[in-house]
N, C-alpha and C positions, 0 to 999 in steps of 0.2 A: 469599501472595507478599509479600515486604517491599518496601516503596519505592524500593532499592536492585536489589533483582532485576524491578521490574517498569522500572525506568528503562533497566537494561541493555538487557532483551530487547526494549521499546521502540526501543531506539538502533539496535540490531540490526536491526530490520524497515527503519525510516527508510533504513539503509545499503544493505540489500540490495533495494528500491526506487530507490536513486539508480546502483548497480552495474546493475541489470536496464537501467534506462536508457540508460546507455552502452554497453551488450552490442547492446541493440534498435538504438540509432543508427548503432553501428557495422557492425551484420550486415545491415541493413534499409533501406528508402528513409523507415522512418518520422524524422521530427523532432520530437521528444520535450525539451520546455526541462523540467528539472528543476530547481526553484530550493527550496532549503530554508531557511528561517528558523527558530533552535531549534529545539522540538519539532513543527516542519510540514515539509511537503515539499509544492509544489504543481506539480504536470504539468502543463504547457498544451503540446497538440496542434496540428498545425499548419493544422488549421480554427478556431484560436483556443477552443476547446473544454478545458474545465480537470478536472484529479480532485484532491480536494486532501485527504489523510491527515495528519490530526492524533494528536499524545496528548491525552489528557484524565488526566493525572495522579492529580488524587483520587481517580477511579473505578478508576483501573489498566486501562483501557480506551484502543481506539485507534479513531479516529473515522475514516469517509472517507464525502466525498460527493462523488459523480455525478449526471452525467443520472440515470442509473437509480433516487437517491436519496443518502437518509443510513442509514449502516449503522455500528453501532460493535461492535467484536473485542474478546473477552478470552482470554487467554493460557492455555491446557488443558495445566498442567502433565503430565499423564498421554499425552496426544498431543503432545504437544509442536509446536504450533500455535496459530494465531492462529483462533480461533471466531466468528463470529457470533451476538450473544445470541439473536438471535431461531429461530438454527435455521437459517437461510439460507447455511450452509457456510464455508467456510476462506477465508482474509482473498487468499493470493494466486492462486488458481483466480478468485474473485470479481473481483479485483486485473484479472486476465488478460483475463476477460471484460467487465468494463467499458469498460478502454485498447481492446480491439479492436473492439467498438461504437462507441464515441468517435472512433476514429481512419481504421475501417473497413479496418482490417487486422489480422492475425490475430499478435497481440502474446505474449508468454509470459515472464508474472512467475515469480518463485519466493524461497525463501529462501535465506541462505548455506549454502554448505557445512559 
């Protein structure tokens, strides 16, 4: 992947993290602060509790920590999906299940259309 296709699909996630946001706030009693700065987006929950998803550019990786931890995703051109290096599944099923932990409600990321 060139640094141009990894920045898109990057941006791409970033987006469809801050859309999910506003879909969850708007259908939901959850309150979800989405605040992005360049390549970050940080969630803070409304027990003050934060998930905050970065790129990591040089690696072509996308970084998020949680309570649960730090976990960083690369892009499976062939699935077309955001991975987990270590094998620990797809960046927003992961995504889904950390905010619902966190917030202690039953939240549902996903990617764009």
């Amino acid at each position: 992947m060139t640094d141009l296709e990894y920045l898109d699909r990057a941006d791409q996630l970033l987006m469809a993290v801050e859309q999910c946001c506003d879909r969850i706030n708007d259908d939901t009693d959850a309150d979800i602060d989405a605040q992005r700065v360049g390549g970050m987006v940080t969630l803070v929950f409304a027990n003050r509790s934060q998930i905050v998803i970065n790129q990591q550019k040089p690696l072509h990786e996308i970084w998020l920590a949680a309570r649960a931890g730090g976990f960083h995703y690369r892009f499976d051109a062939e699935k077309q999906v955001w991975l987990d290096t270590k094998g620990a599944g797809e960046f927003f099923a992961n995504l889904s299940q950390y905010a619902s932990e966190q917030s202690a409600l039953a939240l549902q990321f996903k990617a764009l259309d």
